[in-house]
N, C-alpha and C positions, 0 to 999 in steps of 0.2 A: 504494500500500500504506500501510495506518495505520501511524504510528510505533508503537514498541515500548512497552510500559508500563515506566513508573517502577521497576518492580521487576527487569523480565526484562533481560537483557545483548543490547545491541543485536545485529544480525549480522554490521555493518561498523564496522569503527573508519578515520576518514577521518584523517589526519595531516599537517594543515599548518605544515609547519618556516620559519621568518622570520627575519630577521637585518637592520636597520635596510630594513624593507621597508612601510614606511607608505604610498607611494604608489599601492601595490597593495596591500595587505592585503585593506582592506575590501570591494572584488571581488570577491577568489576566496571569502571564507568568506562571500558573496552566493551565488556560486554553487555553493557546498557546500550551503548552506540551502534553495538553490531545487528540490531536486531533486527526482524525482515521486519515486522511493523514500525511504519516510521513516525505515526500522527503521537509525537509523546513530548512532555518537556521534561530534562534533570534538574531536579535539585539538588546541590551540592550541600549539605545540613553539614558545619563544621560544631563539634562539643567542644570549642576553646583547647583545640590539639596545638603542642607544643614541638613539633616534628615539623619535617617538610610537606607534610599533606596538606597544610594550608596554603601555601606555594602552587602546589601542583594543584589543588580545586581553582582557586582563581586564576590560575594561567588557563585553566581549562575552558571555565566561565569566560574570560575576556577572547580566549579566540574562538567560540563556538554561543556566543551569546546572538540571540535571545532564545534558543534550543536549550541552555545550559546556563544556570543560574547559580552564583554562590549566596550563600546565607548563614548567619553566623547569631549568636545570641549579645544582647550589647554587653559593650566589652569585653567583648570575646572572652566568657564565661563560660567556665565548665559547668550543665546544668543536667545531666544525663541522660541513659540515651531514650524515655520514653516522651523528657521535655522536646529532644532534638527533633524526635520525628513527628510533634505537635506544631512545632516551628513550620516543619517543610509542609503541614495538612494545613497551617494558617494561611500558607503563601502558594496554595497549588489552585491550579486555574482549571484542572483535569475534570471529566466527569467520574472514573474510574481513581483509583490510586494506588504504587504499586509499589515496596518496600526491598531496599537491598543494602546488608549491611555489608562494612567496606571489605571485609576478607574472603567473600562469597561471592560466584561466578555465576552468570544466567546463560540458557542455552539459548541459541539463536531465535527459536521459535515461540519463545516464552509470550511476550505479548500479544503476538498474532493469536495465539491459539487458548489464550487467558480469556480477549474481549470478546472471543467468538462464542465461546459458552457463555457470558454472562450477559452477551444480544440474545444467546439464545433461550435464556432463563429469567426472565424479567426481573422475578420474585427473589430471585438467590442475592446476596448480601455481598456473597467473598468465595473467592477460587482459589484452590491451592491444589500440589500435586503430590505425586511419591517427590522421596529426594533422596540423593545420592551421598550418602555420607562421604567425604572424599577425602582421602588420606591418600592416593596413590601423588597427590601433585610432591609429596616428602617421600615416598617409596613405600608406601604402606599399601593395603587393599583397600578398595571401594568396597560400600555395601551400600543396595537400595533397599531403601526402607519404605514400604505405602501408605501412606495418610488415610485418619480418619477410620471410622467405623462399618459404610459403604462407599465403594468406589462406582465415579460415570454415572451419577445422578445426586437430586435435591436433597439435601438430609433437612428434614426440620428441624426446628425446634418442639420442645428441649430435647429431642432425641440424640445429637451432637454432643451437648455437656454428660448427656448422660454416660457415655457412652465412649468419650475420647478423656486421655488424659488430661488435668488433673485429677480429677475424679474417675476417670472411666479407666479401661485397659488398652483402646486404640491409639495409637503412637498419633501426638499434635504434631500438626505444622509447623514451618518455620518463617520467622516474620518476613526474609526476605524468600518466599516463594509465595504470597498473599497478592494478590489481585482483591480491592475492595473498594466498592462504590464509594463516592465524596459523601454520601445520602449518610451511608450507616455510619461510614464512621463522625460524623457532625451530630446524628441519631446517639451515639452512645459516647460525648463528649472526650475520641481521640484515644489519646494512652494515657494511664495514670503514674504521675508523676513524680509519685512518693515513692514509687520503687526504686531506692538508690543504695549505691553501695553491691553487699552484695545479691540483695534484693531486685537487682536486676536480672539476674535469672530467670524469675518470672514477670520481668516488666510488658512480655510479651500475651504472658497469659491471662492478665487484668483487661488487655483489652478484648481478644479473643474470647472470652466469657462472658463480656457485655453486649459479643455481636452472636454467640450462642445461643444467649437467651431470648433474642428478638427476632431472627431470620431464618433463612434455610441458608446451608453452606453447599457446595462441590465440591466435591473429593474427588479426581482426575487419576488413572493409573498412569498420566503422563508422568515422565521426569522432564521438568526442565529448569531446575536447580541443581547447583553444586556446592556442596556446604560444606566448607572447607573446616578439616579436624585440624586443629591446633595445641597446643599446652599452653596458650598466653589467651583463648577465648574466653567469656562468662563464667561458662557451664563449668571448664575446665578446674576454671581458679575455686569457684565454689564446692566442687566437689574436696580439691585439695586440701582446700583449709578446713575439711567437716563442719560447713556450714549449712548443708543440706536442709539437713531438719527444721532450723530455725527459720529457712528461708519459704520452705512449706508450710509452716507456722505464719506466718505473718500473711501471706494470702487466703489461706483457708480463715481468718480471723477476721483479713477484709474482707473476703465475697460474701462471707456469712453479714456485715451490717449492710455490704450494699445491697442486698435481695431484701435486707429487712426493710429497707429505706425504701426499697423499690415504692413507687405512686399506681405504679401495676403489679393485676396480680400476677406471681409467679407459680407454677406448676407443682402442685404437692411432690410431686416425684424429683424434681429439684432439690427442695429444701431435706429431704430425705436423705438424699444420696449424700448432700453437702454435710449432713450431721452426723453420717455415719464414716465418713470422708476423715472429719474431727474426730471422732472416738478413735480410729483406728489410731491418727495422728499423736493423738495423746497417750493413750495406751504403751506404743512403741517410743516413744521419747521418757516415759518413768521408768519401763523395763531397762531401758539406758541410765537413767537418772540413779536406778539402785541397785546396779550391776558394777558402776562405777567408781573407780578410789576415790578416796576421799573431797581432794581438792577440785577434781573434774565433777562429782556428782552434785557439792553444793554449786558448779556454777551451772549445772544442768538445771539442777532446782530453782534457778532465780529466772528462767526462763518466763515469759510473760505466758500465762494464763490466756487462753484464749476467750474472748467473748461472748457471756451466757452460759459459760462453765461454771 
């Protein structure tokens, strides 16, 4: 498809969030560029990165502008990465919007074949695919993994939450393999932004579970992500420092008041799952808590209580 003209608002607004990521940078906004659908604009979301990635986005922006945009938080503040990619959904012109963080690769066909099932699905929310764990770019093995609960059609809701992890046993997608309309995510106020530190971990799944709750999603047996495995990513560093628990802790604690807060009603079969979701949660963090020496188990015990416990 021919790019959009100069004048018209592209269809997709793609948002790549960075934070001292220069050794992948130039990659992924390769393969943002390279793709056969051309009607899309980049944003370049910088998190007050302290490397040469901010160099390389605005060199990029100034010779590929108005296709490619840099944006930045004032004073170039580190603000993390669920502020950053609310920066790039304030400033996207797209009707669609489509997430890629900076050390993961898209396949060429990603957005051709993203907007074509969500013309073809009115009602659906957001698309995502299998994705390719990818460790062979360091000499390791790739492994595909499939999204979701049902693949190549509408999952409603709350059949989704129920059904896909955090709560479920279906393996979640990955933020930059998401295709989602401007609609929902402005519908369900973006990403939430307390998730900082190591709590970014699941800064991904606050939002995801606000657009669970309201839509039908796509679960695509396509792959057209590459999600690149590292030892310096999120997931990496949180498992390392056995932060794990704490970090499941503190989501399972918010979605429990935001459903309470909810102005709509939520699905008994929701709130069920989500409270049995907690028991388990607790259960297996005391068996830790008094299984532990001494000085590790009082700082298990000072762990915060969860919400209506």
């Amino acid at each position: 498809m021919a790019p959009a003209s100069a004048t018209a608002a592209p269809r997709v607004s793609v948002i790549i969030i960075f934070f001292d990521a220069e050794p992948f940078l130039a990659e992924a906004i390769e393969s943002v560029l390279a793709q056969s659908y051309g009607d899309f604009e980049l944003l370049l979301c910088d998190d007050g990165s302290t490397d040469g990635g901010t160099a390389l986005a605005k060199a990029c922006a100034g010779r590929l502008q108005p296709k490619v945009r840099y944006l930045e938080h004032p004073g170039h503040v580190n603000r993390g990465m669920s502020a950053t990619r609310n920066l790039g959904i304030r400033n996207a012109l797209g009707e669609f919007i489509a997430f890629i963080d900076a050390d993961d690769v898209w396949r060429p066909q990603k957005l051709a074949e993203q907007v074509a099932i969500l013309d073809a699905h009115p009602s659906v929310a957001m698309v995502c695919g299998a994705v390719n764990y990818w460790s062979a770019w360091a000499g390791g093995m790739d492994e595909v993994i499939p999204t979701g609960p049902v693949l190549d059609r509408p999952v409603p809701p709350p059949d989704v939450l129920l059904n896909i992890y955090p709560l479920g046993r279906a393996p979640a997608p990955c933020p930059s393999d998401l295709l989602v309309r401007r609609s929902a995510c402005e519908a369900v106020g973006g990403f939430e932004e307390h998730f900082l530190g190591p709590r970014m971990m699941y800064e991904d799944q606050g939002f995801l579970n606000k657009i669970y709750l309201r839509a039908p999603v796509y679960f695509s047996s396509q792959v057209w992500l590459d999600y690149r495995q590292h030892p310096e990513s999120c997931v990496a560093e949180v498992h390392r420092a056995g932060q794990y628990d704490e970090v499941r802790g503190y989501f399972l604690n918010w979605f429990r008041g935001y459903i309470q807060a909810s102005p709509e009603p939520v699905d008994p079969r929701v709130t069920r799952t989500l409270d049995r979701a907690i028991w388990l949660h607790r259960r297996q963090h005391w068996r830790k808590a008094l299984s532990a020496p001494g000085a590790v188990a009082r700082s298990l015990l000072r762990f915060p209580k969860l919400s209506g416990s």
